[in-house]
N, C-alpha and C positions, 0 to 999 in steps of 0.2 A: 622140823621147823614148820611155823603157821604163814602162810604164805598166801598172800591176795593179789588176785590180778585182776586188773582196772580195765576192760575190754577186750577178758579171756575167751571171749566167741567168733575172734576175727580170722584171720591168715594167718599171725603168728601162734596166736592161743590155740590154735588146733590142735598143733604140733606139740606147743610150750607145757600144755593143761600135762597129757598122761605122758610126758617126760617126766616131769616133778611129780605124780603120784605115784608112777613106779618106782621112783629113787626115795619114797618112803615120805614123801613131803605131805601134811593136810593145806587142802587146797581149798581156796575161798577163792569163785568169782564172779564179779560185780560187773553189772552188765545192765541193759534195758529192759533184757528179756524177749527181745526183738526180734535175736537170730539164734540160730542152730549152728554148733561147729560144722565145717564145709565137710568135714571127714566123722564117720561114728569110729567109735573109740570104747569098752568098757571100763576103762579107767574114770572115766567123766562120770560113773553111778556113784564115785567115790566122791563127789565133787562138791562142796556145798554152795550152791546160788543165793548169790544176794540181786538184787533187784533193787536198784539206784539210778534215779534221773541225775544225772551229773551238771547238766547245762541249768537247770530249776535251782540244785541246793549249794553250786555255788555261788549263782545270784543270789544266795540264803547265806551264805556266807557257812554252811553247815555241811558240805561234802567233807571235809579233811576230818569233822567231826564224826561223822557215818565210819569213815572209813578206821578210825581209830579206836569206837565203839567196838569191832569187830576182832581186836587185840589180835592185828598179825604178828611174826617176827618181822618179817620181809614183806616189801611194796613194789609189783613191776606193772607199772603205768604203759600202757602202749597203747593209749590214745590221748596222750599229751600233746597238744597242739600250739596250747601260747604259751609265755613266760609268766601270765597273771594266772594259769590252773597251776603252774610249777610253786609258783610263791603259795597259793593258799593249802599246796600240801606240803610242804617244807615247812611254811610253819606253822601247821595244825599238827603233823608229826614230831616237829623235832624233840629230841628225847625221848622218842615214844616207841622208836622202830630199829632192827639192826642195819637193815639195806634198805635203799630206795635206788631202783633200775627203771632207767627213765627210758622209752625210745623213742630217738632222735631221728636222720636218714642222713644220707649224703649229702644233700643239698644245701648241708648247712656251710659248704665248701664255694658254691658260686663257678667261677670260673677256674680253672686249673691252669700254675704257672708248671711246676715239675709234678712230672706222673710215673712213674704212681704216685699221688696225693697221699702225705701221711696224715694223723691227725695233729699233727705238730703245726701246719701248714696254718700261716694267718688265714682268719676268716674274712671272705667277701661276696658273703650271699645275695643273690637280688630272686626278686617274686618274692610275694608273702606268705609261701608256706616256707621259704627256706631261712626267709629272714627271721622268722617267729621261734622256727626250731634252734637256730643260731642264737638267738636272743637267751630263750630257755638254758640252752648246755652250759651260757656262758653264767647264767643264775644259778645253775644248781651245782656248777665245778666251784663257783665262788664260792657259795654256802661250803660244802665239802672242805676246802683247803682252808677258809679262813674261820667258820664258824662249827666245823667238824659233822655240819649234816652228814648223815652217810650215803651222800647221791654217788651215781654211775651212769652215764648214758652211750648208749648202742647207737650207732650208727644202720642201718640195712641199708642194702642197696635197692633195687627195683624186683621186689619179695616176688616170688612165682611157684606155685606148688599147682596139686589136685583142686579142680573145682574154680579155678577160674580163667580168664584170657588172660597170656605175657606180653608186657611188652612187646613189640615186632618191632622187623627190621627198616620198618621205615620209621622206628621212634615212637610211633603211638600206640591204641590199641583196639584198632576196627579191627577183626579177625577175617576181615576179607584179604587181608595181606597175607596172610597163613594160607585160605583156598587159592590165591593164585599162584603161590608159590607151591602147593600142593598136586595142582593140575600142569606143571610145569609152565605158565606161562608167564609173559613179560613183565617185569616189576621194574618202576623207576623211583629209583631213590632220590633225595638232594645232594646238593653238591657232588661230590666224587666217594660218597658213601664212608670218609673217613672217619668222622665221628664217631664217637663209643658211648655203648649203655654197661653197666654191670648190675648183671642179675645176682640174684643169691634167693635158694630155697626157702622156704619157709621154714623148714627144719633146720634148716642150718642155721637161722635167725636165733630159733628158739634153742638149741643146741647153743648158741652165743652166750643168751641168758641166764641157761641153764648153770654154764662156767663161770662167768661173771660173779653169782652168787655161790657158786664152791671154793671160788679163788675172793670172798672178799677183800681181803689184807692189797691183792694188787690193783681189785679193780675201785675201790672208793679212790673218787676223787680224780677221776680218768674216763677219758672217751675213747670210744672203742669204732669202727670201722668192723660191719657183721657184710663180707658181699662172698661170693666167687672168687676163684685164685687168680683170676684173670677178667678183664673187660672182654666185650666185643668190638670190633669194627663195626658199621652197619653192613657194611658192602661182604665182609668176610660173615657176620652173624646168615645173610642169605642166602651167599653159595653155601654155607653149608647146609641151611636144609633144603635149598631146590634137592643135594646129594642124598639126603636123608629120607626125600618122598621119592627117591630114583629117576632125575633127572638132571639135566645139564642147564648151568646157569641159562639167565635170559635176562639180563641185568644191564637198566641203561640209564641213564645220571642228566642231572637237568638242574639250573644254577635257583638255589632259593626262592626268590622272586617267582621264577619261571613255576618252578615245581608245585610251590603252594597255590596256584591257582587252581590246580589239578585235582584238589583232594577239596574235604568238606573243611568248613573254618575250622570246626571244633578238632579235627586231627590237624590240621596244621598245627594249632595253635599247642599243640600235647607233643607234635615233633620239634617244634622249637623250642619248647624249654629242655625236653633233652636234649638234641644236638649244641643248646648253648650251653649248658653243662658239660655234656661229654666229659660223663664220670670215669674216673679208674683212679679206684684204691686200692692203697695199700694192705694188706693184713695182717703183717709183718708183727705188731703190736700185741695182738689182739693174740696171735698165734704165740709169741714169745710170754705172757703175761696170764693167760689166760687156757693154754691151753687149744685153744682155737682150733678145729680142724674140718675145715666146712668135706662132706665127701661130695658134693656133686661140683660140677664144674658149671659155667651159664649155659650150655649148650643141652648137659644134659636134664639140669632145671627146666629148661624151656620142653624140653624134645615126653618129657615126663608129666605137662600140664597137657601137652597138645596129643599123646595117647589118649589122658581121658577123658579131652573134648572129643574127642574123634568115636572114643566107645561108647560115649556120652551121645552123640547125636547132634553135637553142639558147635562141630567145624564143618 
């Protein structure tokens, strides 16, 4: 199958790129040109690069026309960001493509009444990357079910592989949270650390992908949830690695208000949209329909990016 991917140089595309070229896929992807996959790979020699300003030619009204010039079978977009880039590939493709795998993220959830959060769950996203992604899923499941586009969108949760900082336990992602929890010393969380993030690999993202488009017949016309089999607590995400750099918690809790004074605005303001989230989905779906079977857990995600910052020179 001809297969293009729309910002195959990212966190996901690392992974996603020599998945699909080993399973025999020809791969196209469309990119800036800007960056390097975070991991080398020999598979990516197989790779054919197109070189597309996406933000220029849709103001051109002529991406969806690039992108269809290129005669894929398949389209996985994983830098879709609003519902007006979803509309001008919907319908520059339609009739033209077998799949179109859009990714989404959790966020498009808001706040959580039952958790685990399935994709069932009415949407009420706030912040405007969550509302824009919520907006999009709801454009391109409609296209799917009533005008037979062949959309699919993924859900990730908070992506962490090789090559960059995760999430921490305090929510954001200064890496100075990582060193003082690595020297065993005192870290203060908000509130009473009960909050939760849910990681998911990178590979397991693209592993998502990869099933989504093996399994089209289940997954057109369906969102999917791509995370960990499990969230974290924050409070629990950091006893376990104080245990992990071999030492005994030193964990001590201080009411919002209080806490955000503490830190820089810009981490404040990255721990309170996750703690006002406080994601934990489901997979339930994803794994029954698709196959789904993420192999790392969020701990072992996290504990697998902070080896190679660490071998790296980078924690």
């Amino acid at each position: 199958m001809r297969i293009l991917i729309i910002g195959g140089t990212g966190h996901i595309g690392t992974y996603l790129v020599p998945r699909l070229v080993e399973s025999g896929h020809e791969v196209t992807c469309v990119s800036r040109g800007a960056r390097a996959p975070y991991l080398p790979h020999p598979a990516w020699k197989a790779v054919r690069q197109a070189v597309l300003d996406r933000e220029y030619l849709e103001a051109e009204g002529r991406f969806a026309g690039e992108i269809a010039t290129l005669q894929p079978d398949a389209v996985m977009d994983l830098i879709c960001f609003t519902p007006e880039s979803a509309r001008h590939l919907a319908e520059g493709l339609a009739g033209r493509i077998q799949h179109f795998l859009c990714c989404g993220t959790i966020w498009v959830h808001g706040h959580s009444v039952e958790v685990p959060i399935t994709e069932a769950a009415p949407r009420a996203p706030f912040g405007e990357y969550g509302i824009r992604k919520a907006a999009l899923e709801a454009y391109l499941l409609d296209q799917a079910r009533r005008r037979g586009f062949p959309a699919t969108v993924l859900h990730p949760g908070h992506i962490v592989g090789r090559g960059w900082v995760p999430l921490n336990p305090a929510g954001n992602f200064n890496p100075a949270v990582f060193r003082t929890i690595a020297r065993g010393e005192p870290l203060c969380l908000p509130n009473l650390g009960l909050e939760t993030v849910h990681h998911v690999h990178a590979d397991d993202v693209a592993q998502g992908f990869q099933q989504a488009l093996e399994n089209r017949g289940a997954a057109v016309g369906e969102s999917f949830h791509l995370a960990s089999p499990a969230a974290l607590t924050l409070r629990g995400y950091a006893e376990r690695l104080y245990a992990w750099f071999g030492h005994q918690p030193a964990l001590s809790f201080s009411p919002w208000e209080e806490w955000r004074r503490t830190v820089a605005e810009e981490d404040a303001r990255a721990t309170w949209d996750h703690i006002a989230h406080s994601p934990s989905c489901s997979i339930d779906k994803a794994r029954r329909l698709l196959a789904y079977a993420p192999r790392y857990s969020s701990l072992q995600a996290v504990t697998e990016s902070l080896e190679w910052l660490l071998a790296d020179g980078s924690l």
